[in-house]
C-alpha positions as CSV (number, residue, x, y, z in Angstrom):
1,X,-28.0,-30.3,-10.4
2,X,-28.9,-28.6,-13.8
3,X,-26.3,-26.9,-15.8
4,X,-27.5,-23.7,-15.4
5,X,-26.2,-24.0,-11.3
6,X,-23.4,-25.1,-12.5
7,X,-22.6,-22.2,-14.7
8,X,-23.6,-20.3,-11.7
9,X,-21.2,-21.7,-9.3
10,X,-18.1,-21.7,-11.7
11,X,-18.7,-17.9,-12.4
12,X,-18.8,-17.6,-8.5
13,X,-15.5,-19.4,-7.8
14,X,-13.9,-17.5,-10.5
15,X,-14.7,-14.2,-9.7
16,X,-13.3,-15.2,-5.8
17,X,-10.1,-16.5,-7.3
18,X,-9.8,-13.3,-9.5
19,X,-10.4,-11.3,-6.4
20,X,-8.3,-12.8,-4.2
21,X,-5.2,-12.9,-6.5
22,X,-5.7,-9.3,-7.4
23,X,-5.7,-8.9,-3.3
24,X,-2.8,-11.1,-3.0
25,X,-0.4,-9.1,-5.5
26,X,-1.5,-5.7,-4.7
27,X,0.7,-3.3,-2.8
28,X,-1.1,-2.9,0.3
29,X,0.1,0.8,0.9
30,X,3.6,0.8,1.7
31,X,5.7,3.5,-0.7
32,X,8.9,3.2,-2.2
33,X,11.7,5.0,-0.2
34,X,14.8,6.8,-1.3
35,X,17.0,6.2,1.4
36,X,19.4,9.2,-0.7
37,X,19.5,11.6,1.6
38,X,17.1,14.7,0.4
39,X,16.5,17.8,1.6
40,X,13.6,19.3,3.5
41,X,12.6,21.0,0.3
42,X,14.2,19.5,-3.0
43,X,15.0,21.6,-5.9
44,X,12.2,19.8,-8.2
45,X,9.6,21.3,-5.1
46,X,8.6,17.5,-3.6
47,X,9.4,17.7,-0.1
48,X,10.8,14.4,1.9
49,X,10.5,13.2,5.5
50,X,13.0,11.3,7.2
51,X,11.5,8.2,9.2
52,X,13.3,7.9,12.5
53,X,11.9,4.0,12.5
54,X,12.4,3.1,9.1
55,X,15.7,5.1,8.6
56,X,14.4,6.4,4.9
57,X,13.3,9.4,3.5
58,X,9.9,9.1,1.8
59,X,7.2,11.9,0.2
60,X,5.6,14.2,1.9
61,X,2.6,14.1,-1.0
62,X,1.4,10.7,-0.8
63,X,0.6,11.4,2.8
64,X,2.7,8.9,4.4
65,X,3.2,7.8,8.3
66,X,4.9,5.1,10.4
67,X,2.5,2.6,11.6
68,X,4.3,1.2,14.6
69,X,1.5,-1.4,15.2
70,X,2.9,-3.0,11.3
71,X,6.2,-1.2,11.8
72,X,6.2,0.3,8.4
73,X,5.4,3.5,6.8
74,X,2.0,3.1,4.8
75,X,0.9,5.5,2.3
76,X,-3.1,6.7,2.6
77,X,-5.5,7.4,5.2
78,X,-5.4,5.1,8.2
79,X,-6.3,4.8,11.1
80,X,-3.9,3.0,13.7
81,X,-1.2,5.7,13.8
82,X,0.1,6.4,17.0
Protein backbone atom coordinates (compact mmCIF):
# COMPACT_ATOMS: atom_id res chain seq x y z
CA UNK A 1 0.00 0.00 0.00
CA UNK A 2 1.64 3.36 -1.03
CA UNK A 3 1.62 6.27 1.15
CA UNK A 4 -0.45 8.23 -0.76
CA UNK A 5 -3.63 5.55 0.32
CA UNK A 6 -2.61 5.91 3.41
CA UNK A 7 -2.86 9.56 3.58
CA UNK A 8 -6.18 8.92 2.03
CA UNK A 9 -7.55 6.68 4.54
CA UNK A 10 -6.31 8.72 7.73
CA UNK A 11 -8.08 11.87 6.25
CA UNK A 12 -11.14 9.52 5.85
CA UNK A 13 -11.20 8.23 9.44
CA UNK A 14 -10.66 11.61 10.68
CA UNK A 15 -13.18 13.43 9.10
CA UNK A 16 -15.75 10.40 10.47
CA UNK A 17 -14.46 10.81 14.03
CA UNK A 18 -14.86 14.73 13.66
CA UNK A 19 -18.30 14.07 12.48
CA UNK A 20 -19.50 11.84 14.73
CA UNK A 21 -18.30 13.69 17.88
CA UNK A 22 -19.72 16.93 16.56
CA UNK A 23 -23.08 14.50 16.24
CA UNK A 24 -22.51 13.14 19.59
CA UNK A 25 -22.29 16.62 21.57
CA UNK A 26 -24.79 18.44 19.68
CA UNK A 27 -28.22 19.31 21.11
CA UNK A 28 -30.46 17.37 19.07
CA UNK A 29 -33.41 19.94 19.38
CA UNK A 30 -34.65 19.85 22.72
CA UNK A 31 -34.96 23.78 24.29
CA UNK A 32 -34.22 24.93 27.49
CA UNK A 33 -37.51 25.39 29.64
CA UNK A 34 -38.36 27.87 32.31
CA UNK A 35 -40.47 26.07 34.49
CA UNK A 36 -41.14 29.94 36.22
CA UNK A 37 -44.47 30.30 35.62
CA UNK A 38 -44.96 33.04 32.64
CA UNK A 39 -47.71 34.53 31.24
CA UNK A 40 -49.57 33.94 27.99
CA UNK A 41 -47.94 37.11 26.81
CA UNK A 42 -44.85 38.40 28.84
CA UNK A 43 -44.11 41.97 29.35
CA UNK A 44 -40.67 41.74 27.20
CA UNK A 45 -43.50 40.40 24.08
CA UNK A 46 -42.06 36.54 23.92
CA UNK A 47 -45.01 34.51 24.42
CA UNK A 48 -44.72 30.92 26.48
CA UNK A 49 -46.62 27.66 26.25
CA UNK A 50 -47.26 25.52 29.07
CA UNK A 51 -46.54 21.69 28.23
CA UNK A 52 -49.19 19.52 29.90
CA UNK A 53 -46.46 16.42 29.39
CA UNK A 54 -43.45 18.00 30.33
CA UNK A 55 -44.91 20.32 33.11
CA UNK A 56 -42.72 23.53 31.74
CA UNK A 57 -43.28 26.56 29.96
CA UNK A 58 -41.17 26.84 26.85
CA UNK A 59 -41.16 29.66 23.74
CA UNK A 60 -43.61 30.02 21.46
CA UNK A 61 -40.77 31.36 18.80
CA UNK A 62 -38.54 28.55 18.35
CA UNK A 63 -41.54 26.61 17.24
CA UNK A 64 -41.63 23.97 19.77
CA UNK A 65 -44.02 20.71 20.30
CA UNK A 66 -44.22 17.64 22.48
CA UNK A 67 -43.15 14.64 20.69
CA UNK A 68 -44.89 11.93 22.59
CA UNK A 69 -43.12 9.14 20.42
CA UNK A 70 -39.43 10.67 22.36
CA UNK A 71 -41.66 12.17 25.13
CA UNK A 72 -39.98 15.47 24.94
CA UNK A 73 -40.57 18.87 23.55
CA UNK A 74 -38.17 19.28 20.44
CA UNK A 75 -37.51 22.60 18.97
CA UNK A 76 -37.77 22.72 14.80
CA UNK A 77 -39.75 21.19 12.16
CA UNK A 78 -40.55 17.51 12.62
CA UNK A 79 -42.38 15.35 11.66
CA UNK A 80 -43.70 12.68 14.29
CA UNK A 81 -45.98 15.00 16.23
CA UNK A 82 -49.10 13.59 17.19
Amino acid sequence: MNSTAKLIGIIIWLIQNLSYCYIAFSNPGIPSFNNKFKAENNEDGTNYKFCKYCQLYYDLSAGTNHCRECDVCIQGNITNIY
